[in-house]
N, C-alpha and C positions, 0 to 999 in steps of 0.2 A: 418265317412263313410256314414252317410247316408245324410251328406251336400252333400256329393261327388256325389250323386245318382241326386241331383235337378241342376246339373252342367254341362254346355253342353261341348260335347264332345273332343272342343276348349280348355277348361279349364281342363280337365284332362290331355292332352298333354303336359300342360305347366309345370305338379307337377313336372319333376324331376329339371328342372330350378328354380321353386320355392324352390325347398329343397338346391341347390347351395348357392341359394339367402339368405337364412336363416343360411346358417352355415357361409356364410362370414358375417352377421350382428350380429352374435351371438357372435364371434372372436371380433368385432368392440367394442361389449358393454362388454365384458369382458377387453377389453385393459381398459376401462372409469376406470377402478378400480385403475388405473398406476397411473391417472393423466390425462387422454387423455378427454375433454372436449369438443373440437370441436366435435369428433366422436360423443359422445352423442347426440349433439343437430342433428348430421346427421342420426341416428340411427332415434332417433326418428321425423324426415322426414320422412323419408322411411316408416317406422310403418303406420303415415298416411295415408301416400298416400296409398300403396299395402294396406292395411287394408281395404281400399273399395271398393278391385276388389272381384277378384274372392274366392271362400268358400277356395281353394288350398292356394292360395297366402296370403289369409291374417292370417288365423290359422295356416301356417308354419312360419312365420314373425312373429306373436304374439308367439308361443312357442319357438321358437329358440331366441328371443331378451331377453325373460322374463329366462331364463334360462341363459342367462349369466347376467342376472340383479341380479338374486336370488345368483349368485355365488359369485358376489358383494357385497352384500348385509347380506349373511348368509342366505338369505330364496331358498329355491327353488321352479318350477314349481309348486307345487302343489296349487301354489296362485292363480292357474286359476281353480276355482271350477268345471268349466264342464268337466275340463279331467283330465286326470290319468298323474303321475309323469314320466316325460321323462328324460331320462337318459343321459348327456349331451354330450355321446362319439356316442348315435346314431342319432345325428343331422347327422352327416357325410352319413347317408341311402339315396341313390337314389330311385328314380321310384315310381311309385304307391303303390306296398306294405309296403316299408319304410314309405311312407305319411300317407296311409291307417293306418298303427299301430300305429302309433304318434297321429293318431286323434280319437280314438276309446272313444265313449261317457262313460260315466258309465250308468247302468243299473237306470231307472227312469229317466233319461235325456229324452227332446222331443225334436223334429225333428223340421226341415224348419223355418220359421219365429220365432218361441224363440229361435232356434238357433243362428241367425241370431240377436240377441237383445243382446243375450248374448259374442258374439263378441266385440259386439260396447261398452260394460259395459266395456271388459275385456282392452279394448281401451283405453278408458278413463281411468280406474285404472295404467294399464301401463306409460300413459303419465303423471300422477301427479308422479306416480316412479320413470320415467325418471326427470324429475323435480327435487326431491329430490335428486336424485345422483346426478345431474349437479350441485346442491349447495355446495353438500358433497363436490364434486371436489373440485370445482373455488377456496373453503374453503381450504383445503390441500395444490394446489398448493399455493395460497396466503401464507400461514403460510410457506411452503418451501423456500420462494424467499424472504421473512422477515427475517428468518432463517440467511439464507447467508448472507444479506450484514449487519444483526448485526453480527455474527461471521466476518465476515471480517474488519468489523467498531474497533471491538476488535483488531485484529489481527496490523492492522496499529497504533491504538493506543500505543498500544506495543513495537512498533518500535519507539517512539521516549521517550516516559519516562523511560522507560526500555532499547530498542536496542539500541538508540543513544548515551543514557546519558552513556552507560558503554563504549562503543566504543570509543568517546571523552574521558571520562573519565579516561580510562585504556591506551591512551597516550600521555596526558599531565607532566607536572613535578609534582613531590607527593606533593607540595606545594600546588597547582591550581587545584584538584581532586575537591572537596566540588564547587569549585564557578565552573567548567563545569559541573559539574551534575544538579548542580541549575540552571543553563540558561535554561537547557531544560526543567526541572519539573517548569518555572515557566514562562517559553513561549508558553508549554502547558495550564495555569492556562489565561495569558490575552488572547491570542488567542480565547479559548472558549467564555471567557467574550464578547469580540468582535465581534467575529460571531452571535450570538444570539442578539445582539445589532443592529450591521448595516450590518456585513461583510453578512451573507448568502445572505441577499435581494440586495446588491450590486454585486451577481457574479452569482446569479440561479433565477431571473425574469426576466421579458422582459422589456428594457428600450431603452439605446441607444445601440452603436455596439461598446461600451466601457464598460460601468455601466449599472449594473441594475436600479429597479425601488424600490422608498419608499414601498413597497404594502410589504413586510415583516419583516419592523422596527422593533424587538424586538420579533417576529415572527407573528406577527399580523398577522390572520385569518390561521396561521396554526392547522391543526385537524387532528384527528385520521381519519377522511376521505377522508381528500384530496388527490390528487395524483399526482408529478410533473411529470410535461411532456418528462421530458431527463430518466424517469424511472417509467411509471406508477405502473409496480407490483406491487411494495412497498409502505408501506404510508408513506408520505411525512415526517415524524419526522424523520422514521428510513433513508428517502435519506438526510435529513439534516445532521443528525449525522454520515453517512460515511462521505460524504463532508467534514464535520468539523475536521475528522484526517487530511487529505490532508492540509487542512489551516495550522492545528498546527504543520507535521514536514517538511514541507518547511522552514519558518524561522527558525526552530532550526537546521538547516544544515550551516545555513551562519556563526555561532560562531565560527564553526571550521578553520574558516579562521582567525579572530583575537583573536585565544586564550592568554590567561593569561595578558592581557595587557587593556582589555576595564572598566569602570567603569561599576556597574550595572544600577544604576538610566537611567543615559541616556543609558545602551544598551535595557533597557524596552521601551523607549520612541520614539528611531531606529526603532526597530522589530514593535511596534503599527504602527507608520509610513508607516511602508514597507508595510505592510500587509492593509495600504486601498490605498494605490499607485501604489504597484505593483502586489499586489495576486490577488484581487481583478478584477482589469480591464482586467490581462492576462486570469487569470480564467473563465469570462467573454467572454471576445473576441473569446477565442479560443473552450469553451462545449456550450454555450447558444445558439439557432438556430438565434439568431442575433445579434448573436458580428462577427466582420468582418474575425475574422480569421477563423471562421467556415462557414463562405458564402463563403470562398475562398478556401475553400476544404483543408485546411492544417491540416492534421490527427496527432491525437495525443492520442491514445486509455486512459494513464494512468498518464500523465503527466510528459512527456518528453520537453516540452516546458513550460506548466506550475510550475511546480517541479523543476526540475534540472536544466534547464535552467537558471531560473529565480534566484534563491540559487546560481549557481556555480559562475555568474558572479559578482553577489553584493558581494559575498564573495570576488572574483577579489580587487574589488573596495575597500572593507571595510577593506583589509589589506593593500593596498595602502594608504586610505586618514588615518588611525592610525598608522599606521607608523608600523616598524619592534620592536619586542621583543629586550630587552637588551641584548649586549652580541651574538645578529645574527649575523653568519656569522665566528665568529671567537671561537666561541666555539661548542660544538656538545650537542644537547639535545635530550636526548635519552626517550623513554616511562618507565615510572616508573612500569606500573603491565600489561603484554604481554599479561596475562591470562583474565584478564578482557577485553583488547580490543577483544578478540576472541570468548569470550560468546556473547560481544555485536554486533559483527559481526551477529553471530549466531541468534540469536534473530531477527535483520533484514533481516536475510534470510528468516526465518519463515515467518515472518509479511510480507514478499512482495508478499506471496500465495494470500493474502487478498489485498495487494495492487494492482494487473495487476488483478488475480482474480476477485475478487470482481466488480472493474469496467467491466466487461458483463454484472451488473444489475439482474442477475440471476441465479443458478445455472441449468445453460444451456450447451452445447456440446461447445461451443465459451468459456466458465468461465474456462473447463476442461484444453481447450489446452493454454490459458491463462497460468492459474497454470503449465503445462508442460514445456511452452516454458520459464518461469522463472526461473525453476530449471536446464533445460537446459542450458541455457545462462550461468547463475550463476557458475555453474561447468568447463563448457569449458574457458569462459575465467579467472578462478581461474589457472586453469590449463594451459592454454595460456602465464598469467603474472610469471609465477611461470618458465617455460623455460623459456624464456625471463629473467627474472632473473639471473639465473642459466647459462645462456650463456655470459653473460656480466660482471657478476659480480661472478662466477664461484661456488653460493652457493646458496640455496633455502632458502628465509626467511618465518618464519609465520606471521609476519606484509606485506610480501609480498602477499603469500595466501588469505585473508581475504582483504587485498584490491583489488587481480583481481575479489573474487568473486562481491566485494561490485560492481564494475567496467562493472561485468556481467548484472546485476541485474540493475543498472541504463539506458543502454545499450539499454536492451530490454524492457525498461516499453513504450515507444511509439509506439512500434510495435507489444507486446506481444499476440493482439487479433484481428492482423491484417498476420500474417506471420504463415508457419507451422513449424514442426520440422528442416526442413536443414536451413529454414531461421536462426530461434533461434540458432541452433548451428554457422552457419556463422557468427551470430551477436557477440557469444563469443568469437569467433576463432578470429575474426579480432578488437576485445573492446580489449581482455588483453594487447598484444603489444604497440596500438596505447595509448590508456587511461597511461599506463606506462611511455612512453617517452613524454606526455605530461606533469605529474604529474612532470619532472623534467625540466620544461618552468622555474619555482622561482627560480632555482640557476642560468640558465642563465643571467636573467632579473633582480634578485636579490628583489623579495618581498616575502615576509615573510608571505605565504599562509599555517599558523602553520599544519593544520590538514587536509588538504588535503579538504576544500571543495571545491575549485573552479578546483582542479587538478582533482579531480576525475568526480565532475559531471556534469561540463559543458561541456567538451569535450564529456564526455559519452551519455550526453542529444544531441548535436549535432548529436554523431554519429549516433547515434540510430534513429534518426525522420530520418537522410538521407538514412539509410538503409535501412528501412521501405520500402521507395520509388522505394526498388529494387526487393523486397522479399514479400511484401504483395501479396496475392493471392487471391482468387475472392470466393474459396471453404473453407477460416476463416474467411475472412472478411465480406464478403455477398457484400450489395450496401450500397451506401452513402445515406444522405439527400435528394437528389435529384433522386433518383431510379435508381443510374448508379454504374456499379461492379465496386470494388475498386483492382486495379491489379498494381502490381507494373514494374518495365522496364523486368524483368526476366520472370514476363508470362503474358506479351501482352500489357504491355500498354507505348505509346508514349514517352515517357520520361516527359510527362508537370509535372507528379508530382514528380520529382525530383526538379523542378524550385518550385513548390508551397511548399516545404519543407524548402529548402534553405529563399525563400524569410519568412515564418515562423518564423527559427529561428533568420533570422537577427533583423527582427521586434522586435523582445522580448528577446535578448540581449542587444539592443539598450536600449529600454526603462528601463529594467531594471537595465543598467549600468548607465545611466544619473539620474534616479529615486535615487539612492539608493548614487551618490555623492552629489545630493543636500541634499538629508535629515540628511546625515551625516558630511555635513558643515554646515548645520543650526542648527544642536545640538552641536555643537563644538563649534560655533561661542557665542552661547548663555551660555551655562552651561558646555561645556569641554567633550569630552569622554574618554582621557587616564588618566590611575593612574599615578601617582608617579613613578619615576625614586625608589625609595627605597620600596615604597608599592610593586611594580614588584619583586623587590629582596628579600622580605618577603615571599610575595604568597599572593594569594587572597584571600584563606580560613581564616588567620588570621586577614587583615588585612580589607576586606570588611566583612567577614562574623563572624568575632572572635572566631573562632574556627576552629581547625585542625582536618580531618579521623584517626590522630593517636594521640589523643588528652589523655591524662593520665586518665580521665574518661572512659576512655573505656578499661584500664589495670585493672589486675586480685587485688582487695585490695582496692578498690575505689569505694567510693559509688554512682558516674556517676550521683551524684547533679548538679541542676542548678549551685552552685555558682562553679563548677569546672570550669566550661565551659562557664560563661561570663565572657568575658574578656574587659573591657571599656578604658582601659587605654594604650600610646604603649608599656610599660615595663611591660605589663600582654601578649603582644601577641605572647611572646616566647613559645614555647609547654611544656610542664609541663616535659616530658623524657627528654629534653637538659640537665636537670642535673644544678646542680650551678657548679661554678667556682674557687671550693676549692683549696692552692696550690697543693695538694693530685693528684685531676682531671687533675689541668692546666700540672704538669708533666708527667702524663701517657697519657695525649693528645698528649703531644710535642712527645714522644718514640715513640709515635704510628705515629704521621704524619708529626714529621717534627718540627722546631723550629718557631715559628711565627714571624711574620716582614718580612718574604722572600718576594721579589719580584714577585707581578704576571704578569708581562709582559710577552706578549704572550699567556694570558689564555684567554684573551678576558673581564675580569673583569677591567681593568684598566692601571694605568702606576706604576713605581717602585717604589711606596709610602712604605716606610721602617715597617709604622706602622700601614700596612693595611696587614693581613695574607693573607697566598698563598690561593687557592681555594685547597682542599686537592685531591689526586692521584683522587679517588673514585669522584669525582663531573667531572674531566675531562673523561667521559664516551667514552666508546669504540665507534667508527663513527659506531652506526650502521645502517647509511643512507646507507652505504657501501652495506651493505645487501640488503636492499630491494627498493632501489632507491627513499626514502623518508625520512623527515628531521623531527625524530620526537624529541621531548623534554626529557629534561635529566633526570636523574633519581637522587633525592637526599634526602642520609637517616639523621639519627639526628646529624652524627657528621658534616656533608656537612655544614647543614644550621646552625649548630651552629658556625662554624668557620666564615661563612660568617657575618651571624650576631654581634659577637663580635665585627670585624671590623664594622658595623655598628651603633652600640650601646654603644659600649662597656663592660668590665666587670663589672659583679657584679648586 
């Protein structure tokens, strides 16, 4: 009050706008407590400057700032030793009496010039305050945005040593269970090796408008402080290690194309290949601000070109140049554990929140609808392939299910953070159908695409980058590279990127289908990649990995030793439940299935060789491709494979 008295009459006019002024700077530095950091440093602008006007304007700026600072903080107002404790609902007071009581000295306080001193003090103290909360912030939100994309990094991890391996897993034949669960846990294991070696510095520095640059060889000069440029938030370990899921379940998609038939050795020595031929350069080209497919505007938010693209085709190729499974074509192989492909379905549902998520780099409003529009998708076209089933084939399957969702979910990962909710749900509405009648191209064309990776997510990667081009909008996607909205033909823009989409994915189709035929005739050429016409008829569990998931070691009376379960010899690699071949056995075999020596002409196992046993009822599994318009592997329990075997081995 008694500043107010040495204040011309100019400046008391102004108090009730200064008291406006104070209660929206006050609301400002109260947000800083969210997270809001620019505001700060605006706040305390403001502070300065009106701070060395008028006695009104800057002792209502200093009390209203410092009051939502204290509220921040835990302290209040009375940090300002000259005045009395203001009460933070009567910032909102207009006029001169409202100012006048906000300002009222304590008793012993003195007037004009040390008042005047003691502003400038309270000044100063305020802006070292605001200091400290602007660290507090930047601090918080940094640990938020590390937060997310290791949970997310998690998240996709998930999806391939867990979501894929059961997925594969749960429908192969119960033979070849153990060797697809190990492709994936052990293309997870080189893959990392690899990227920490060459692969990260090859696909996330600046080099050519293909490859990166040596400057991260083994991570050289990476720190806890650095920061890469495609995501400064975070520090550059934690954007290496999301990177690094996307590395590892790319290749572990293409196995599903030649299951049960490939060696290991050389299928390790394929997948190293692929992964600096093909991951690498597409990865490259298409996120790096100078690989050519990113100067060329071809939008790919989560790796719809890079991902599925690149997987669906090589897997094309890879069941091509290895040839069909024994027995395709004239027998039905059915999934041996339904259940398990449906957890692992599940499990990639999960893991895809982190995978389109995640890629926004932040847990920002962009990551949210991300996350929305993948569950969206996911469900519509689950639900899409599931009629579509059901019309044509006049029954609903759960292998059907679980691949329109998976069909969803590929669908929308190029567009997920570029499109809003009708887009995502159009993208499911029109992926279940379309992904469906592609997924049955192999029986037209006759290749042996065991597990659906090239049926499901090349066509799904295509469709989805072209969709995008219809459906992105300007209010998820913001601007490109170059500070131009990204909209797609649906709200306002030209149709050019429809053309920059298309030409996209032919680009990296191409290469990745020429890529992945030479690498796979120059390991064949040299050291072979198919098993054995009889190792196939064994399984792969026994026969490359010497052991069987239903192996007698794992029965109730068994002490699940080592020596149960090395098996070095071929006449050890029958499972320990087949039982011997006592005449006891061999007779209640025969009651039970049949006399042996029948002819299995027409099983698909051979010709009318008298002293080769039939394939029993149970091995000739119900079509249930019938169901769900997919050609899965059969299902075969101990007396299946031991009938087979005999014929092959013989008794005893």
């Amino acid at each position: 009050h008694t500043m107010s008295m040495g204040s011309s009459m100019g400046h008391r006019e102004e108090a009730p706008a200064a008291v406006h002024a104070a209660q929206r700077r006050s609301s400002i530095v109260g947000a800083a407590g969210a997270g809001c950091g620019a505001e700060v440093a605006s706040v305390r602008a403001s502070v300065r400057v009106q701070s060395r006007g008028s006695g009104w304007g800057s002792a209502l700026v200093l009390s209203a700032a410092l009051v939502g600072l204290g509220a921040v903080a835990g302290e209040g107002a009375p940090a300002l030793r000259g005045l009395k404790p203001v009460p933070s609902d009567s910032i909102g007071r207009t006029g001169v009496a409202a100012a006048q009581h906000q300002l009222q000295f304590e008793p012993g306080s003195s007037s004009g010039h040390q008042g005047e001193m003691r502003l400038r003090s309270m000044e100063t103290d305020l802006e070292a305050r605001m200091v400290a909360l602007e660290n507090k912030v930047t601090k918080a939100k940094n640990a938020a945005d590390e937060s997310w994309i290791l949970m997310s990094s998690t998240l996709v991890l998930m999806m391939t040593i867990s979501g894929l391996a059961l997925f594969y897993g749960g429908l192969v034949r119960v033979q070849n269970v153990l060797a697809t669960v190990m492709q994936s846990f052990a293309i997870a294991c080189l893959i990392t090796v690899l990227w920490i070696a060459v692969g990260y510095s090859l696909c996330f520095t600046e080099g050519s408008v293909v490859y990166g640059s040596y400057q991260r060889f083994w991570l050289t000069g990476l720190t806890l402080e650095t920061r890469h440029p495609l995501n400064p938030l975070v520090s550059e370990p934690v954007y290496c290690l999301y990177e690094l899921t996307f590395a590892i379940i790319t290749p572990a998609l293409i196995p599903g194309a030649f299951a049960d038939r490939m060696r290991f050795g050389p299928m390790l020595i394929f997948i190293a290949l692929w992964h600096l031929l093909v991951y690498c350069p597409v990865a490259h080209a298409t996120w790096m601000t100078d690989g050519f497919l990113h100067k060329a505007r071809v939008l790919d938010f989560a790796g719809g070109n890079v991902v599925h693209i690149t997987a669906g085709f090589s897997g094309l190729v890879s069941s091509i140049v290895i040839g069909k499974r024994t027995g395709y074509g004239a027998e039905q192989f059915s999934a041996h554990n339904m259940l398990i492909s449906v957890l692992g379905a599940s499990l990639l549902w999960v893991g895809w929140c982190g995978f389109n998520g995640g890629s926004a780099g932040s847990p920002s409003p962009r990551a949210s609808m991300a996350v929305l529009n993948t569950n969206v998708s996911a469900a519509t076209a689950s639900l899409s392939w599931m009629f579509t089933e059901w019309a044509l084939r006049h029954r609903p399957s759960v292998l059907g299910m679980i691949s329109g969702a998976i069909a969803g979910l590929v669908t929308i990962t190029p567009g997920a953070g570029y499109v809003n909710i009708t887009g995502a749900f159009c993208t499911g509405l029109i992926a279940g159908p379309v992904v469906y009648f592609a997924a049955q191209l192999k029986h037209r064309f006759h290749f042996d695409d065991a597990l659906d990776a090239f049926g499901i997510h090349a066509p799904g990667g295509c469709l989805g980058g072209m969709l995008l081009a219809f459906f992105a909008t300007e209010e998820v996607a913001g601007n490109d590279q170059f500070g131009d909205p990204i909209k797609g033909l649906f709200y306002g823009d030209s149709g050019m990127q429809i053309l920059l989409q298309l030409y996209g994915i032919v680009v990296v189709a191409a290469w990745s289908s020429a890529m992945t035929f030479l690498i796979l005739k120059g390991v064949d050429l040299t050291i072979g990649i198919r098993v054995a016409v009889e190792d196939e008829l064994i399984g792969l569990d026994m026969v490359v990995h010497g052991h069987h998931h239903m192996d007698n070691s794992f029965r109730p009376g068994n002490s699940g030793s080592r020596e149960n379960t090395d098996q070095s010899k071929r006449s050890d690699v029958l499972p320990n439940w087949i039982g011997d071949h006592s005449a006891d056995n061999t007779a209640e075999r025969e009651a039970r299935e049949g006399a042996p020596g029948v002819s299995r002409a027409g099983t698909g196992w051979g010709g009318a060789d008298p002293a080769v046993p039939r394939v029993p009822p149970r091995m000739q599994a119900r079509d249930n491709s019938a169901e769900h318009g997919r050609d899965a592997p059969p299902h075969a329990g101990p007396q299946e494979i031991e009938a087979v075997l005999v014929g092959e081995i013989g008794e005893g």
